[in-house]
C-alpha positions in Angstrom: 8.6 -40.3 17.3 5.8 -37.4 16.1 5.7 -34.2 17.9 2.5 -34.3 19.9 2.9 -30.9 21.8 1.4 -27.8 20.4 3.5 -26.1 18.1 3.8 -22.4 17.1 5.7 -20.9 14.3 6.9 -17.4 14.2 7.1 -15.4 11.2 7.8 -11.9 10.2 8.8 -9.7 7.1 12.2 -11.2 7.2 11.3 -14.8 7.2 12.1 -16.3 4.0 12.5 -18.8 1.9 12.6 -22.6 3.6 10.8 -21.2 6.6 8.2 -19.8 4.5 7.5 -23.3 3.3 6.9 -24.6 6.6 4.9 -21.8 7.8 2.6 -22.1 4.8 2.4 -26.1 5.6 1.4 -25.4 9.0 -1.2 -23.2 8.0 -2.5 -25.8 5.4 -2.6 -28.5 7.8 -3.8 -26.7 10.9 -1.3 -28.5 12.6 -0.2 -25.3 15.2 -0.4 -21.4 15.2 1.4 -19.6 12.6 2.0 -15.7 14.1 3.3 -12.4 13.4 3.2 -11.0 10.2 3.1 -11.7 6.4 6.4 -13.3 5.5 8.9 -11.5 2.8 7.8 -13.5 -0.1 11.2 -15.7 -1.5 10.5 -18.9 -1.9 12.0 -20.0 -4.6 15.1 -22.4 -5.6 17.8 -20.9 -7.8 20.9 -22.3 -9.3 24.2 -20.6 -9.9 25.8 -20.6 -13.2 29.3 -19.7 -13.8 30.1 -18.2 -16.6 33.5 -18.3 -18.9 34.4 -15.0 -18.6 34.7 -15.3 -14.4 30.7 -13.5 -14.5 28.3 -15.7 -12.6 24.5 -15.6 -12.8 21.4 -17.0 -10.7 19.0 -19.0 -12.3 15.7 -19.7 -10.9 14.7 -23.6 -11.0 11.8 -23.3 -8.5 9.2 -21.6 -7.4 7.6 -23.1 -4.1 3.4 -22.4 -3.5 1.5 -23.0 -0.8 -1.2 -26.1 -0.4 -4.0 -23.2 -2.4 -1.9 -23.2 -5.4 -0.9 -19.5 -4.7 2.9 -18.6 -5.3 4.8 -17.8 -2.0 7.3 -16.2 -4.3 4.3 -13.6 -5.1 2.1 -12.9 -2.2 4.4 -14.7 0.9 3.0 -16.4 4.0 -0.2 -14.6 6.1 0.5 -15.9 9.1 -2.9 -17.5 10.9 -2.6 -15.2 13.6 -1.7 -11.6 12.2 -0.1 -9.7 15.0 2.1 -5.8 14.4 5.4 -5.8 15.0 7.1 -3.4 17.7 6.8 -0.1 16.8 10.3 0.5 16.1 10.0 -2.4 13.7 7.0 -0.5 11.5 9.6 2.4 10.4 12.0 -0.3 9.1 9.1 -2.9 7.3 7.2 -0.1 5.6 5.3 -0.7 2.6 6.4 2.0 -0.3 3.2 1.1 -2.7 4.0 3.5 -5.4 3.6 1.2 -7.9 6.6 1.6 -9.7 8.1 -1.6 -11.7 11.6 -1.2 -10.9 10.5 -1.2 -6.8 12.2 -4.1 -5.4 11.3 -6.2 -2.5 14.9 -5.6 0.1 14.9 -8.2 3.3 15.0 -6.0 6.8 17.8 -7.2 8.8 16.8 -9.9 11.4 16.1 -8.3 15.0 16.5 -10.0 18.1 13.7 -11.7 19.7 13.0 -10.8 23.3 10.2 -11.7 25.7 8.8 -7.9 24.9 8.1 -9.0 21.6 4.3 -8.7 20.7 4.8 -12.2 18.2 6.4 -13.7 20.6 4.0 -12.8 23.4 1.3 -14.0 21.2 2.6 -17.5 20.3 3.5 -18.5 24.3 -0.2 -17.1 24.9 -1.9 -19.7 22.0 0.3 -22.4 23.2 -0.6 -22.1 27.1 -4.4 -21.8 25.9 -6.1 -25.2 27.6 -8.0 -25.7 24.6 -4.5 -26.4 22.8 -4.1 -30.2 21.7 -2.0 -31.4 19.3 -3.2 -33.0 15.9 
């Protein structure tokens, strides 16, 4: 049986990965509201190689991109309905644009989701909306 209720996805800075897939085929599909904020970018498949001398090494096989052509791996997921995290939340996801080209991109450990949650207000308010019908 298909899904026929209204569906919303939440997504932050530390969604990743598989659930960045789905959020960027909900998007592309319009099939139900895609909230929060853009997603950490790490969509990719990778492969581990053992080596001979006990060293191991990951190999990317995969790069995922969303229905636009545009690598998730690169830009992640803008959700369809942008909406801040908490405030506490902003010290921990801030953006360090220096430029530099040994920056790397670190995940922010998950927080718990509570009914305070701006996102998660957000997405019960599009899904109790009466104009809300299913695809």
């Amino acid at each position: 049986m298909v899904w026929k209720a209204p569906v919303s996805v939440l997504i932050d800075a530390t969604t990743s990965g598989a659930a960045e897939v789905l959020a960027s085929a909900m998007i592309a599909t319009h099939r139900g509201d895609v909230v929060g904020e853009r997603t950490f970018g790490l969509a990719s498949e990778q492969k581990l190689i053992s080596l001979d001398d006990g060293a191991a090494l990951f190999l990317t096989v995969a790069n995922y991109y969303n229905a636009d052509g545009k690598s998730i791996l690169d830009e992640g997921v803008l959700p369809s309905e942008v909406v801040r995290a908490t405030a506490e939340d902003e010290s921990d996801t801030s953006d360090d644009d220096n430029g530099s080209a040994d920056a790397q991109k670190e995940p922010v450990p998950p927080h718990p989701l509570s009914p305070e949650d701006p996102i998660y207000r957000k997405a019960l308010e599009l899904l109790k909306a009466p104009q809300k019908k299913a695809a």
